[in-house]
Structure formats: structure tokens, C-alpha cells
N, C-alpha and C positions, 0 to 999 in steps of 0.2 A: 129442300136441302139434299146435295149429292150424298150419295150414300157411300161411304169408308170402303176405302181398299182393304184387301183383306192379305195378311202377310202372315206365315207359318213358322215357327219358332221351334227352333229344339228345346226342348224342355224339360231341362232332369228336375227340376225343383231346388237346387243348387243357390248356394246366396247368388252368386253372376246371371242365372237366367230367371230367379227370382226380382232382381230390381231390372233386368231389362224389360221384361213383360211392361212393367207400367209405362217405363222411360217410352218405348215405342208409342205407346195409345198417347203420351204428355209431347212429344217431338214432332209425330208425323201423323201423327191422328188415323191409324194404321186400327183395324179391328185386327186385332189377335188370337189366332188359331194357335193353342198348344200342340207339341206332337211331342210326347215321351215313349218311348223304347226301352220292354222289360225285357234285359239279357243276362238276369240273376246277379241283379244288386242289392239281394237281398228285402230288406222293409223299406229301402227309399224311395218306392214307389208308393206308398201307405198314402192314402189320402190327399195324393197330388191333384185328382180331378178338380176335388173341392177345394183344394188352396190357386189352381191355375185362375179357378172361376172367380172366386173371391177377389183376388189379385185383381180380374179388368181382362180376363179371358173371354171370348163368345161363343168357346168350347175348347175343348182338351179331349186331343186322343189319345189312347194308350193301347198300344200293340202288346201282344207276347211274343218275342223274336228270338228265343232261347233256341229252339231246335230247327228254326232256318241258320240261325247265328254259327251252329255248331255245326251245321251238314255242308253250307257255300262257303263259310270263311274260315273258319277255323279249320276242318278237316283236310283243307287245300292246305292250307298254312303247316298241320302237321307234315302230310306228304312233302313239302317243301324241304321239312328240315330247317326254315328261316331262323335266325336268330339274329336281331341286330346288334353290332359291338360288342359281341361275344357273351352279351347277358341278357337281353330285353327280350323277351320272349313275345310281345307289337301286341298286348293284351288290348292297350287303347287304340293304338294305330288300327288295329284290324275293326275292329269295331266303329270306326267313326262311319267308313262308305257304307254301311248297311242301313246307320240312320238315317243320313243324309238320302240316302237313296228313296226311303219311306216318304221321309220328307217329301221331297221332289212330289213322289206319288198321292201324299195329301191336300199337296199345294195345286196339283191338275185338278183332281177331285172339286175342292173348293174354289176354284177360279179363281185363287192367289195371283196378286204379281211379285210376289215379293217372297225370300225366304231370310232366316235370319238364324243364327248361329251366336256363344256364347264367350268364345276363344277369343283370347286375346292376343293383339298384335305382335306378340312376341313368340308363341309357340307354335307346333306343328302344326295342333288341330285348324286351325285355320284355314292351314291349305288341303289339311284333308276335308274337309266339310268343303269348301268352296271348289277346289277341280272334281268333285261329284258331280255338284250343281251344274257346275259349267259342261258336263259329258251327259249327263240326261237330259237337262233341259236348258237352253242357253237363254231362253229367252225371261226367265226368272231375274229380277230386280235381285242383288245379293247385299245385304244390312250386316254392315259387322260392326257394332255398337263401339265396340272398343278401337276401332281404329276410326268412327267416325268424331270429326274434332268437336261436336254436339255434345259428347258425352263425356263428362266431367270426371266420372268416378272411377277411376284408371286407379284405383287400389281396392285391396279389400278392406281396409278399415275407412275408407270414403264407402263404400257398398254397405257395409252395416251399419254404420249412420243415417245413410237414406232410407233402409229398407224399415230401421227403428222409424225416422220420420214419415215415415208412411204406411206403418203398422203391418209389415208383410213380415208373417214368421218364418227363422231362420235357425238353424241349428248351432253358426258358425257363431264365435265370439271372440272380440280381437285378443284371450287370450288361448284359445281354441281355433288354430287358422291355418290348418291344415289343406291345403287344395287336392282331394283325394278323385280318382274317377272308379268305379269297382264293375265288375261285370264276372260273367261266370269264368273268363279265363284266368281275370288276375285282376288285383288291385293296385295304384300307384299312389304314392305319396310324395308330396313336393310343398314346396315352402315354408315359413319359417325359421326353426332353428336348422332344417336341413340344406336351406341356400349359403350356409358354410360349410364347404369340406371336410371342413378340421372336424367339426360334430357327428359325432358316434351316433346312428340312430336309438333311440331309448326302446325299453324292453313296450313298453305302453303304446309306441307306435304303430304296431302290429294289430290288426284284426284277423286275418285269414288263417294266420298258423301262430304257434306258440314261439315264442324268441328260444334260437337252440339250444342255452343253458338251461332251459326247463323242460326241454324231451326226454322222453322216457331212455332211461337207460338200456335198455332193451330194444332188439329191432323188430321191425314187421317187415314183411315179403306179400307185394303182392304179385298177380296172374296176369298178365294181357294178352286176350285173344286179339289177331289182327286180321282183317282179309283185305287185301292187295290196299294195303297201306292206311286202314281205314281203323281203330279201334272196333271191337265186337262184341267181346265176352269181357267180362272182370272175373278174377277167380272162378271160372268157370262156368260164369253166370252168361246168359247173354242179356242186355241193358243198352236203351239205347243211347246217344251221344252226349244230350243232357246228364243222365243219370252221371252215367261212366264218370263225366267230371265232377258231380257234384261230391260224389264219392271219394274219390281220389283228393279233392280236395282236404275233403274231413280228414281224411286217415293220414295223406301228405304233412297237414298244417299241426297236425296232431306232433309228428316230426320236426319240424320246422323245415320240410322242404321247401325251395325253388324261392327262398330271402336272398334277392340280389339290390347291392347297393350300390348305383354306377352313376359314374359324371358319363355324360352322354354330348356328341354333337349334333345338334340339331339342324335342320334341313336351314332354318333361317340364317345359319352363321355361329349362333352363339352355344355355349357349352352349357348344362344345366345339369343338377343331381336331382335324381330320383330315388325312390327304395321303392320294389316293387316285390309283391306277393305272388308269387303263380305256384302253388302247388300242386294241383291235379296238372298244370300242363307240363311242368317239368319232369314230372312221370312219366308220363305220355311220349315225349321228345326226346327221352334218354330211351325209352322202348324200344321206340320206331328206329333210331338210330342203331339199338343193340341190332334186331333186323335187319336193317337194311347191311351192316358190316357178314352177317350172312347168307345173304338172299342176291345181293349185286354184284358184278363182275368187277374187277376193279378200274376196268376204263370208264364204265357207267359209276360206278361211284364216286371215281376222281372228280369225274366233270361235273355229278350233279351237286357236287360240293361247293362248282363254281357257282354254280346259277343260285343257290340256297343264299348267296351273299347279294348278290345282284336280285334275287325274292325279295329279302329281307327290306333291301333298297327303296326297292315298288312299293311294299306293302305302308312304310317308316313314313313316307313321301306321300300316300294318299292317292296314289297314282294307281287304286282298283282295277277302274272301269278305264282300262289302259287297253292298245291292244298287244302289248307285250308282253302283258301279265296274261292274258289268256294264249299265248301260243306257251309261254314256258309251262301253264297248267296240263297243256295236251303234251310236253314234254313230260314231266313230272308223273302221269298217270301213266303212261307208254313201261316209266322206271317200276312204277307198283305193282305192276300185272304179276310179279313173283314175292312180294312182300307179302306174304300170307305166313303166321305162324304163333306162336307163344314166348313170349318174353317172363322171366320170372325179376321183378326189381325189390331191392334189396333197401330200405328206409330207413336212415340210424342218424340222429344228429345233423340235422340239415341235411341230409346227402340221401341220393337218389340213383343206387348203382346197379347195372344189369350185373345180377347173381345168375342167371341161366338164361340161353334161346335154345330153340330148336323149331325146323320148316321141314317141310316137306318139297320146298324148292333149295334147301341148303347145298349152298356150292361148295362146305367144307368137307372134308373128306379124309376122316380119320387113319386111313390108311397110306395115305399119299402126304399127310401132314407129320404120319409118325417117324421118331429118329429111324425107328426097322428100317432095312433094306427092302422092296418091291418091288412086281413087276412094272409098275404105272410109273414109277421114276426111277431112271437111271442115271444115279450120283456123276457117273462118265459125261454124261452127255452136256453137265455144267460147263466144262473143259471150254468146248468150244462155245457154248454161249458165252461165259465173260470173255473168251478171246475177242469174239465179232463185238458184242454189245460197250468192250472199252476197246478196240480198235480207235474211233476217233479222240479219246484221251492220250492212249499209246502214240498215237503220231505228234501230238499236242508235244506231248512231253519229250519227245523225240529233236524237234522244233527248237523249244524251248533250250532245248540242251545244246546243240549246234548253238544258237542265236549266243547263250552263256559264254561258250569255250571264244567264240569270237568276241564277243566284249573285253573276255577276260585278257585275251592275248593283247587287245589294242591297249588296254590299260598295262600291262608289262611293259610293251613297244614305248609306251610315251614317257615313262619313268624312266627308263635305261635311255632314252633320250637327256633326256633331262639331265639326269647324272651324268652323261658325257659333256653334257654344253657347263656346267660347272667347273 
């Protein structure tokens, strides 16, 4: 008897990658390699080995990826400044290439032809799992269960029916059906009663932070050390990149910071709402930003404002292991070599405000900023810059004004015409 191909599975333990594990072994007669990735989702890694195994797994591996997660992808991401659609702070976006990438690497390891993924036909992850696959290793078979026409159970209460009939335990329940992904930057929440707009999210759908009507009335301030754009010190501690957010989290969510509720477009066309949790990183990204507003020039600020959208873009898009995203990084870092200093943020009712900076690369300059008179600026010399600097306005309007008096006379001329031929 030929002996079974061997095909590697992302595998959070999730209802969707809990009934594909079997479907693969019942369809394609595939031995199944787990790979799960701990990036601080807390206990749902508890006892995955032995439910993969159980399931019709021939092994299950599980990494800890917390402080690669937080040195290659995440602290690039900080420096970035990314935000997508002015809320999404790419908690799951940034995370999907690190698995994937694992992946890949488990699937050489094991003489895999095959890699497989949980995402459904209709959202991002997809493509970010699959152009990973496709930039490390091309030669990988790629299984997307959900877009394959095999596979029947294209909902989640068809998924918990099967996994009931085939005894695989499950946390979700069809009235429990929340589709959540969690990791140490942020957590998303999606489906449900939230696939209507009009629905308010409920105070009960919050895990990471408290819903804002129940934060303390009272504020907290915290400390960020930074060195050339990098998180350091917390309150004067120094911790490294794990801690710092796991920290920040507590004390953020404690607040209710970084609850953003957004309809989002998605790379596939269609619009979808999320509610996402990011408290430790929205601390962090109001920081860095309070710095960077004192640390960069402002030609270099303008512009890296541009590229932080077009980051954002790469990151949303799955498009990592790009080689665009690596020259804008050797950009990005070029910008940090003076972002070194202390941010003081200010935490009250959801909000997340820089109350104090201060660098030692500070390009501001209290004496050239104050109303006083100084040597370093002399109020005269304004004169002639807005004279040069709106010169080509002044001739615009100049232009304009001619071009007017002439319209205006032709329209006189043709009236008084007019009235004469009457």
C-alpha cells in the first residue's frame, strides 16, 4: 500500500480548522500534519496537541512566536505608523505571514506536498496565507477547503453539525458564533449579530478591555521609553517587546482603550464590519506618533505619512514577503535613527492621549516657537517669504481678474446690443 501524502495545516483549534483536519484525511486521504502558532491568544492553545491528535492528526506542532512576532512584525509595523482606514491597527493582517511562513518551514521539514489553510473564500486571509506560500515555496500544492467545491460545509452552523457528528469538541455553539481571531496585538470580532451595521456591539462582546461605560472614572498615565522607533522602557522599567504589550494591554483594556468599530473594504471587493480590540497597540501608535511629531523634520514627516498608507496597504493585502515592503522598511528605519525619547500617555474613557514628549533629538525649540521677539527669527523676514511663497497665487489672481473684467465687458457689449436691435 503507497504510503499517504503528507499535507500541513494551520491549525488554531478553531470550529473551521477543527472539521477540516478530518475532511482532509475523509477527501484526499492526506496524513495531516498540525502546525499552531502561540502569539498570545491566551488559553486557546490549552490542550490543542491532544485534540489535533485525537481528531486524525500524525502530529501537531506548536511553536511559541510571541517575541519573533513582536521584534520582525510588529515593531516594523509600529515604526510604519500603518493604520488601515483610519482604524484597523492589521492585528490579524500582520500575523497571518509569520504563520504561513512557519508553515512553509514545517511542510520542507516534513516532506509535505501540500499546505492548507482555514479562511474562507470570501475574506483576506486567504490571500494572505496563500501569496506567503506562493513567495517561499512555490512548489507547495495549496488546499483551501472552503473554496474547494468538495467541501460542503460553507457555514458555521453546517460546521457544528459535523464536528457534533463526528465527536470533535468545539467551543462555538450556533448560539455562540462569534468568528473571533486573538493574538498579543489585538483581537477581532466578526459575525453574527455584528453582520448588521445598524447593531450596536453589546457590552459582553468585549474580552480584552472593559466596554468604556465601565472605566474607571479616574485616569492613568503611562511612561514609553523609545530607542530609534523601537518601544524600551515602560514606566521606567526596561521589558522586553512581549512584556511591554502584554502590560499595556492590562492597563489599556482596563480603560477601554483602542475599541474601534469599522465597516472595512476588503481586498476581495466586498465591505465587511469588524470590532476590534487593540489596547496595548494603540498606546504604543499614539506614542510613537507623539515622537515622531517631535523628532522629524517636516518634509520627512509629510512624506512618511505617505508611505504609512501605502504600509498599511502591503501589510492588509498579505503582500509581507514582497519586495516593496522591504525597501519601504529600509526607508522607515533611515526615519527612526532620531526617534529616541519618552512619551508620557494620558488613559481615560477609551482614549489614549499623549499628555507629555520629550528627546534629546527634539527639533522643537522653545525659544524660536515662543510669541517673544529673538535672535533666531526675525518676524521681518516673513515679509518676503509670503511675498515669493504666494507669488504664484498673486499672479493667478491677477489672471483671473483680467480674464473677469473681460467677460464682464463682453456680457455689457451684448446686452446694449440687444437693447438697441429691439
Amino acid at each position: 500500500m503507497a504510503k499517504a501524502e503528507k499535507i500541513v495545516l494551520a491549525y488554531s483549534g478553531g470550529l473551521d480548522t477543527s472539521v477540516i483536519l478530518p475532511w482532509l484525511k475523509e477527501t484526499y486521504g492526506y496524513d495531516v500534519v498540525c502546525y499552531a502558532a502561540e502569539l498570545g491568544q491566551g488559553d486557546e492553545l490549552k490542550g490543542i496537541q491532544k485534540k489535533a491528535m485525537a481528531t486524525g492528526a500524525v502530529s501537531c506542532y506548536v511553536d511559541d512566536l510571541r517575541q519573533e512576532f513582536v521584534e520582525n512584525f510588529v515593531w516594523p509595523l509600529v515604526k510604519s505608523g500603518a493604520v488601515y482606514e483610519n482604524g484597523y491597527l492589521l492585528g490579524t493582517s500582520i500575523a497571518r505571514p509569520l504563520i504561513a511562513q512557519k508553515q512553509v518551514e514545517i511542510a520542507q521539514k516534513e516532506g509535505a506536498v501540500a499546505v492548507a489553510h482555514g479562511a474562507t473564500g470570501k475574506g483576506n486571509d486567504q490571500v494572505r496565507f496563500e501569496l506567503t506560500f506562493m513567495s517561499l515555496d512555490p512548489s507547495l500544492k495549496i488546499i483551501a477547503p472552503w473554496k474547494d467545491p468538495n467541501f460542503k460545509l460553507t457555514s458555521r452552523e453546517a460546521a457544528i453539525d459535523y464536528a457534533k457528528k463526528h465527536k470533535i469538541p468545539i467551543e462555538q455553539t450556533k448560539k455562540k458564533i462569534y468568528s473571533r481571531d486573538r493574538n498579543l496585538w489585538h483581537i477581532s470580532h466578526e459575525g453574527a449579530d455584528l453582520e448588521n451595521p445598524w447593531n450596536e456591539p453589546q457590552d459582553n462582546l468585549f474580552v480584552m478591555s472593559r466596554p468604556v461605560s465601565k472605566a474607571p472614572a479616574k485616569p492613568d498615565y503611562v511612561e514609553i521609553d523609545f530607542e530609534q522607533g523601537i518601544p524600551v522602557k515602560l514606566n521606567g522599567k526596561a521589558m522586553d517587546g512581549v512584556k511591554i504589550i502584554e502590560t499595556l494591554n492590562e492597563i489599556g483594556g482596563l480603560h477601554g482603550v483602542g475599541q474601534v468599530d469599522l465597516v472595512e473594504n476588503r481586498l476581495v471587493g466586498m465591505k465587511s464590519r469588524g470590532v476590534y480590540e487593540t489596547p496595548g497597540g494603540t498606546i504604543l501608535m499614539t506614542a510613537h506618533e507623539a515622537l515622531e511629531t517631535l523628532c522629524l523634520d517636516r518634509e520627512t514627516y509629510h512624506y512618511k505619512k505617505q508611505i504609512a498608507l501605502k504600509y498599511a496597504q502591503i501589510v492588509y493585502n498579505g503582500q509581507w514577503f514582497c519586495p516593496i515592503r522591504e525597501a519601504l522598511d529600509a526607508f522607515i528605519d533611515s526615519t527612526q535613527k532620531t526617534v529616541t525619547g519618552t512619551v508620557r500617555v494620558k488613559l481615560f474613557k477609551g482614549r489614549a492621549t499623549a499628555a507629555g514628549v520629550k528627546s534629546p533629538y527634539s527639533l522643537y525649540s522653545e525659544e524660536i516657537a515662543s510669541f517673544e521677539m529673538g535672535a533666531e527669527y526675525d518676524q521681518m523676514d516673513a515679509i518676503g517669504f509670503i511675498r515669493l511663497f504666494g507669488l504664484p497665487m498673486k499672479v493667478n489672481g491677477i489672471v483671473n481678474r483680467k480674464t473677469s473684467k473681460k467677460k464682464t465687458a463682453g456680457k455689457t457689449k451684448r446686452k446694449t446690443a440687444a437693447k438697441k436691435t429691439k
